[in-house]
C-alpha positions as CSV (number, residue, x, y, z in Angstrom):
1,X,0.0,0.0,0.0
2,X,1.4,3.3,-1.0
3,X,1.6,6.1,1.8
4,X,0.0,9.9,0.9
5,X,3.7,10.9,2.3
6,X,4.9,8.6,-1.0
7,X,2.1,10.0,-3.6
8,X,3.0,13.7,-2.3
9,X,6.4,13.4,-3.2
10,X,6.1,11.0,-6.4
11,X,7.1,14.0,-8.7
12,X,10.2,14.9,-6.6
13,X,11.3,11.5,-6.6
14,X,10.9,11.4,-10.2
15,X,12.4,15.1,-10.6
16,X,15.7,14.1,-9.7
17,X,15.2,12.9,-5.3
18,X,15.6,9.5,-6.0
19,X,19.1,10.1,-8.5
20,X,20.1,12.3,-5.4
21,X,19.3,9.2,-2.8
22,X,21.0,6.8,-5.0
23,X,24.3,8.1,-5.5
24,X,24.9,9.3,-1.6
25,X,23.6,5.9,-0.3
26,X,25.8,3.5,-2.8
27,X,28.8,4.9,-0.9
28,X,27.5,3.7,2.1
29,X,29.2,0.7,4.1
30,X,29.9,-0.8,7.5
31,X,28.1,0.1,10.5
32,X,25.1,2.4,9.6
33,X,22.4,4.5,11.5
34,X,19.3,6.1,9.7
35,X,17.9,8.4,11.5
36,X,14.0,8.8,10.4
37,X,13.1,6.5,8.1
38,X,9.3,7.2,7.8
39,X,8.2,5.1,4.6
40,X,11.4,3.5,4.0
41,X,12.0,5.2,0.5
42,X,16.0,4.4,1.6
43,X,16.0,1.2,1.3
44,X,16.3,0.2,-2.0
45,X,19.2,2.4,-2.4
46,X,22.0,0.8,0.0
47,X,24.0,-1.4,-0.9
48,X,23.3,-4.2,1.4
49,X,26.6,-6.1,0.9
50,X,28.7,-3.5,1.5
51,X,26.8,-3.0,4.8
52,X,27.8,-4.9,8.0
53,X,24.7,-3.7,10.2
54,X,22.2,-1.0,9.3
55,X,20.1,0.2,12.0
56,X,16.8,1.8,10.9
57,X,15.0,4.0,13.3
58,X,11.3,4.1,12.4
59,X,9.0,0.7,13.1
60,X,7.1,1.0,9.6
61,X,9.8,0.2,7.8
62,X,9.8,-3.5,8.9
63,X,7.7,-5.2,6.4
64,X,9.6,-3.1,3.0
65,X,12.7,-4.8,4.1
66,X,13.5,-7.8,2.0
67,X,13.8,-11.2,3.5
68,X,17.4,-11.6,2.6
69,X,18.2,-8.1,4.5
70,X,16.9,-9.1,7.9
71,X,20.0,-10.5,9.2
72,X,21.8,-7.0,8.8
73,X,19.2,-4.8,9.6
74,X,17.4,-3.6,12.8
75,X,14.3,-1.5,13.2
76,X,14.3,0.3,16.8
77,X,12.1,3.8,17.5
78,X,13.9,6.7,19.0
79,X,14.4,10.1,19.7
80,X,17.3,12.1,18.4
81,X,17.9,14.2,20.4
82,X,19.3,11.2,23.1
83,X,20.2,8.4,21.1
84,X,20.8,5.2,23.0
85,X,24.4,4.4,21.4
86,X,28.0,4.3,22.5
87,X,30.2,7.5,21.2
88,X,31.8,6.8,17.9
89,X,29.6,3.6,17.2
90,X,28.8,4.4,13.5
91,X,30.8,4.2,10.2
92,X,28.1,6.1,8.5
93,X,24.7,8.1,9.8
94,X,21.8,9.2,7.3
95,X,19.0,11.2,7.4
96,X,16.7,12.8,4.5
97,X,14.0,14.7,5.0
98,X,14.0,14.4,8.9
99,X,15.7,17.4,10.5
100,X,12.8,20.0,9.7
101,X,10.7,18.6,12.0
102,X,12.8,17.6,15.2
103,X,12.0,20.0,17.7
104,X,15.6,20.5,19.2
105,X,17.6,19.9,16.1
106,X,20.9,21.2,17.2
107,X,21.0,18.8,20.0
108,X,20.2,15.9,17.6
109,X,23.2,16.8,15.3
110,X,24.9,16.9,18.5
111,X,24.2,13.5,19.1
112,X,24.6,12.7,15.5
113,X,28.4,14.1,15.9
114,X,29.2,11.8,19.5
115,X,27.9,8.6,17.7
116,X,29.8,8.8,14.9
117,X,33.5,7.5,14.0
118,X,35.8,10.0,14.3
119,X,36.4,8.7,10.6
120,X,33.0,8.3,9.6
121,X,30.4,10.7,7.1
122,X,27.0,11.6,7.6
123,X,24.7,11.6,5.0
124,X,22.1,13.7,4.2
125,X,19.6,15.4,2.4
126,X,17.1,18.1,3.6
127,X,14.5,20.6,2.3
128,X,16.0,24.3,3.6
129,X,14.9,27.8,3.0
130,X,15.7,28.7,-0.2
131,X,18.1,31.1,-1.7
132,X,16.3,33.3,-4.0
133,X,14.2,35.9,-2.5
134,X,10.9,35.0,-3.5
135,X,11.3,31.4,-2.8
136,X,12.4,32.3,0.5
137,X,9.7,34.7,1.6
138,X,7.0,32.7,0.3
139,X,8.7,29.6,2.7
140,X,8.7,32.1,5.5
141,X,5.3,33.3,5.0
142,X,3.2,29.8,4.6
143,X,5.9,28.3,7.5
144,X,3.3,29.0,10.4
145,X,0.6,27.3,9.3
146,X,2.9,24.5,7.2
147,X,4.4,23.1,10.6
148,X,0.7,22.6,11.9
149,X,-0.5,21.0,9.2
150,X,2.5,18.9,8.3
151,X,3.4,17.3,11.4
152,X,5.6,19.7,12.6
153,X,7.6,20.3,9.4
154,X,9.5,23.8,9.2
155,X,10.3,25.3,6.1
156,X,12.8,28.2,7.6
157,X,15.8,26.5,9.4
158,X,19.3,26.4,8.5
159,X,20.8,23.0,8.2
160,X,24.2,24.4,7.2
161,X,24.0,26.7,10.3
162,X,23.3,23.3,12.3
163,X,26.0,21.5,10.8
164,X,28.5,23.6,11.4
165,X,27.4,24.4,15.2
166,X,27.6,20.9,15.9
167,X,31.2,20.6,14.5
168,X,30.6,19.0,11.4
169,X,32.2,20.0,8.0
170,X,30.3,19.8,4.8
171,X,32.6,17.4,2.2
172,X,29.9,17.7,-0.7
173,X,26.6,19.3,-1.1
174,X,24.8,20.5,-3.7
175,X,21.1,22.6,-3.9
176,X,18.4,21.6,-5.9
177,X,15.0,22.1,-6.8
178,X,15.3,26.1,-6.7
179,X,17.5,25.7,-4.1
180,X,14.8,24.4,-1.6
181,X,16.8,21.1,-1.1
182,X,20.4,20.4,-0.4
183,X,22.3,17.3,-0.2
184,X,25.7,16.0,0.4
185,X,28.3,14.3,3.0
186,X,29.7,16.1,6.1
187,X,32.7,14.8,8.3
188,X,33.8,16.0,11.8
189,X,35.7,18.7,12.1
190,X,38.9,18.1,13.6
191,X,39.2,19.5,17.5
């Protein structure tokens, strides 16, 4: 059964989201976290093999996985902001499309930083207030009412600004879609 999340973003998956998921996510091996699955659109882009344990955080993913995946993959529900894992635990971390509606998001890419290898990339791709002016009024105007009807979903924050707080460095990005997305791997920034 398809999700109303899914249908709503069927033409940005076929405008050039799902390219952007598939070549960040092939480059993904060893131990991985994904933070906010939702409707699992993730999935089919890892690499399974080159994966030694993925850890999923959202429930509804369990019956997309394939049977052949189980063995490497667990489904747990959490909150981001205090994540349940030992510092430097993870070889990679992903999220897309998740950070706009945490409620305290630098202290999830706080957490996001501890738990991952000092060696290790975060991957990620988010929706952002745009660039051009009258992209990025019209996101500021409709945000009030957007977050109330979209569970919580904020069109005005600064992930780059969140990143950077949190000691992360951006390794690639680029902005798409009018510059309302951005995508890419960060590292740690060295102490």
């Amino acid at each position: 059964m398809i999700s109303f999340y899914n249908m709503f973003m069927y033409p940005l998956e076929k405008s050039g989201l799902y390219n952007k998921r598939s070549k960040l996510l092939k480059e993904v091996s060893g131990d991985v976290l994904e933070i906010g699955a939702g409707t699992g659109v993730n999935l089919n882009h890892y690499n399974i093999e080159n994966i030694k344990s993925l850890i999923v955080t959202d429930k509804k993913v369990k019956k997309l996985l394939k049977e052949n995946d189980k063995e490497k993959v667990s489904i747990i529900e959490l909150n981001a902001e205090l994540l349940p894992f030992a510092d430097q635990t993870f070889d990679y971390i992903v999220h897309t499309l998740v950070f706009c509606s945490i409620i305290n998001r630098q202290k999830a890419m706080n957490e996001l930083k501890r738990i991952l290898k000092d060696d290790g990339n975060l991957i990620f791709i988010e929706h952002v207030l745009p660039i051009r002016p009258f992209y990025k009024g019209l996101f500021k105007t409709i945000n009030p009412v957007w977050k109330h009807v979209s569970g919580g979903c904020h069109l005005d924050h600064d992930y780059e600004k969140t990143l950077k707080n949190a000691g992360f460095k951006v390794e690639r990005k680029s902005r798409f879609f009018n510059s309302t997305f951005i995508s890419g791997i960060a590292s740690k920034m060295d102490d």
